[in-house]
Each structure stands twice: as C-alpha cells, then as structure tokens.
VEXRODO-245512 format. One record per residue (C-alpha): residue number from 1; residue in three letters; x, y, z. Coordinates in Angstrom, 3 decimals. Layout:
   num   residuo       east      north         up
   NUM       ala          X          Y          Z
...
This chain:
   num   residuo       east      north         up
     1       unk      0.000      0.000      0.000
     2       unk      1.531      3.192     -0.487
     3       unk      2.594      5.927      1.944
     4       unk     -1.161      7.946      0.179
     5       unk     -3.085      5.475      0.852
     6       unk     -2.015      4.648      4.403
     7       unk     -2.317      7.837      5.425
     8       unk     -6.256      7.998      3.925
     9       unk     -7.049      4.949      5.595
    10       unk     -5.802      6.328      8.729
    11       unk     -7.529      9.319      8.764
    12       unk    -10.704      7.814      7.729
    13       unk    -10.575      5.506     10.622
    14       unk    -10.005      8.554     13.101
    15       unk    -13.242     10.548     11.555
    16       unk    -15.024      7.339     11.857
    17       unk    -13.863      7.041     15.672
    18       unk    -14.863     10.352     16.665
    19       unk    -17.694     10.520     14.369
    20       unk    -19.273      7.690     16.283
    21       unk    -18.522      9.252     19.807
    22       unk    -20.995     10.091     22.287
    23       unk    -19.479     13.781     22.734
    24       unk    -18.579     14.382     19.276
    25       unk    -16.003     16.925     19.116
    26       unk    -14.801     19.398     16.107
    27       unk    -12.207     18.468     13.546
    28       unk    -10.009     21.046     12.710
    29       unk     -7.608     21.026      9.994
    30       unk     -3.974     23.198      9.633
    31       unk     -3.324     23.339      6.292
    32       unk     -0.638     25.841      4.657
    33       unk      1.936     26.507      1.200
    34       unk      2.725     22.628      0.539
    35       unk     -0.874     21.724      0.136
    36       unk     -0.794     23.996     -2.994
    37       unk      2.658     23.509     -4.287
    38       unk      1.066     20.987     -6.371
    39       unk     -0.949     23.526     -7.944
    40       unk      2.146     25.009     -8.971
    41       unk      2.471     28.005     -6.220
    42       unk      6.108     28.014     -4.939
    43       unk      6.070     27.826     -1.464
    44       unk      7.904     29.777      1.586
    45       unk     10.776     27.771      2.484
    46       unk     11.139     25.551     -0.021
    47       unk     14.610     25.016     -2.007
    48       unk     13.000     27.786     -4.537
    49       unk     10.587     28.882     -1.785
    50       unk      9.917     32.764     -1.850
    51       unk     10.898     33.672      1.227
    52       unk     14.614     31.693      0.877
    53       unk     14.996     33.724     -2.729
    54       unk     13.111     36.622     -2.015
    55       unk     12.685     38.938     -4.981
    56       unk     15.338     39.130     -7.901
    57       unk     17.146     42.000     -5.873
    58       unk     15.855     41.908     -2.568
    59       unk     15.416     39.352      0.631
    60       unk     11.905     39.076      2.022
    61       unk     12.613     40.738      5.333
    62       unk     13.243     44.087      3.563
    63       unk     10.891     43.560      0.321
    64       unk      7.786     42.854      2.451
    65       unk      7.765     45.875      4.488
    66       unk      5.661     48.665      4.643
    67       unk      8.662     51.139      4.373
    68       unk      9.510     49.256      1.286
    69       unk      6.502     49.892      0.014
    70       unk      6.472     53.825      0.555
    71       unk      9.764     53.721     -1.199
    72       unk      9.092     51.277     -3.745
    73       unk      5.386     50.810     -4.256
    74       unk      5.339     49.876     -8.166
    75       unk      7.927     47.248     -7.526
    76       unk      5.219     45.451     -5.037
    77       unk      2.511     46.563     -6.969
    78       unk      4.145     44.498     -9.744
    79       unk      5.195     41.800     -7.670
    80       unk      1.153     41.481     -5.688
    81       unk     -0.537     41.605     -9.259
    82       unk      1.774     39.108    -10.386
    83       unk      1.106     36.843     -7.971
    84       unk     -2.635     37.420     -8.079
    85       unk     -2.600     36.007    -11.814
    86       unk     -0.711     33.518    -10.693
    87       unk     -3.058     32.514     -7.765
    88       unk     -5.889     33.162    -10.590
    89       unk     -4.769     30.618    -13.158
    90       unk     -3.722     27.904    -10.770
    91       unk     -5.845     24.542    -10.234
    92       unk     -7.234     23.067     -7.549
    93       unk     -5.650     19.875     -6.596
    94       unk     -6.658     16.690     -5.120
    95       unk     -6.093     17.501     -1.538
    96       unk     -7.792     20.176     -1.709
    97       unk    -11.304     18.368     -2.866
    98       unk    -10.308     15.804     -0.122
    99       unk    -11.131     18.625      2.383
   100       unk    -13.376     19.690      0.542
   101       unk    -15.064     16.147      1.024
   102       unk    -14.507     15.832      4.412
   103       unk    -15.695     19.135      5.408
   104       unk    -19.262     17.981      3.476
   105       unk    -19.245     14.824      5.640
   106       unk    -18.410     16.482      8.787
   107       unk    -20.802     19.371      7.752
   108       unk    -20.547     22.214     11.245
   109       unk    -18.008     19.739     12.952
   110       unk    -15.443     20.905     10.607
   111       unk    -13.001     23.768     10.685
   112       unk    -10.391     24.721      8.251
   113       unk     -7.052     26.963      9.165
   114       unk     -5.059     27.810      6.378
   115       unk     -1.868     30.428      6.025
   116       unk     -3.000     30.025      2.178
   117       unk     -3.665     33.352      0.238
   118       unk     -4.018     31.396     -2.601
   119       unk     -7.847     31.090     -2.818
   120       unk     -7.529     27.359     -4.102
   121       unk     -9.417     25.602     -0.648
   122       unk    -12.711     27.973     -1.226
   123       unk    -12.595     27.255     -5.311
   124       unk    -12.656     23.862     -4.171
   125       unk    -16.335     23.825     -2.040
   126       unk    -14.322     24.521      1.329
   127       unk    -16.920     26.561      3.283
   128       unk    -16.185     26.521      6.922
   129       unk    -12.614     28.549      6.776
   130       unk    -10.527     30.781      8.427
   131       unk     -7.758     32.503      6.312
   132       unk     -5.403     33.771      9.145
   133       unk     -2.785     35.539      6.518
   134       unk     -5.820     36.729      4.707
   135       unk     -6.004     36.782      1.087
   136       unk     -5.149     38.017     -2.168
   137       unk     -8.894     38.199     -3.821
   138       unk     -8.693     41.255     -2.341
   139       unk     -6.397     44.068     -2.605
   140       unk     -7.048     47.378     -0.521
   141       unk     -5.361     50.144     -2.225
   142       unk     -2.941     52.047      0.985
C-alpha cells in the first residue's frame, strides 16, 4: 500500500472514531503553502521557496515591508498583481477536494485553518474557513 493510501485509511478511521462518539467533538484542519505547491504556487521555504529567494534583488525581510513599500510601491505593486494572476490561473488539486469532502461529511463539525492566500481551498467547495494571513482576492489600495 503506499505511503497515500495509508495515510487515507488512517484518517478515515479517526473521523469514523470520533464521528461515532458520544461527545462528538470538532475536527479542525492546519493546512498551509505545501498543500498547494502541487498547484504550482512556490512555497515559503522551499529550495525555490519565496521567502529563501526573495525577490530578484531583494530578501523578504526588507521587500515585504511597509517602508519598502512607501519607497518602492510599483515594484510590489508588480510583484502582488503578479502573484494574483498567478493565484488566478492555478488549479485546484486533489487535496484540496479531499477537504473539501470531508468538510461535506463532517458538515458544522469541521473547521479549516489555512496560512493560504491562494484562494484554491474555497474554489474547491471549502466553506467553513478561516484565512489567518488573509487573502489576495482582495487588494485594498494604501
């Protein structure tokens, strides 16, 4: 059996042992950049992760500050908007309908807690969710 399919029967064993409890409890799921590097979004940390290359001339911890941005602002403004498409055209992958599955078995049992900006858990059905880095459908003009 492989490592996938070990893991899927595990965690369908878990839902159905809590599922079937007396004092049924939430499930909450952590999810953040891997689950969508198969969408093709780079992720943070990664070996070509964002944050360890930061921008073609700049490291994250000066890029993605706000005094950056007074300085600089077309240079993010490029950067954000580029990103955005890139967010845009991406696919949902198969872990994220998984979720998407559980969270419509669960129904208001389930939570979702993503770092994800990426919009890709809501495009797949994911209703109950709480984006705690926010998110880039939005973009509030400073």
């Amino acid at each position: 059996m492989t490592y996938e399919g070990i893991m899927k029967e595990q965690l369908t064993e878990i839902i159905k042992q809590v599922y079937n409890k007396k004092n049924r409890n939430l499930f909450t799921f952590l999810t953040g950049a891997g689950i969508s590097a198969e969408s093709g979004i780079p992720t943070y940390r990664g070996i070509d992760g964002i944050w360890v290359k930061g921008t073609k001339f700049h490291k994250p911890e000066e890029f993605g500050t706000f005094a950056y941005f007074k300085e600089n602002p077309e240079e993010v403004w490029q950067y954000s908007l580029f990103r955005k498409k890139m967010f845009e055209s991406a696919q949902t992958n198969n872990s994220h309908h998984e979720i998407a599955a559980i969270e419509k078995l669960l129904q208001d049992r389930f939570h979702l807690i993503t770092q994800n900006i990426d919009n890709l858990h809501r495009r797949s059905g994911v209703e109950r969710i709480f984006e705690i880095h926010g998110n880039n459908r939005e973009i509030k003009c400073s």
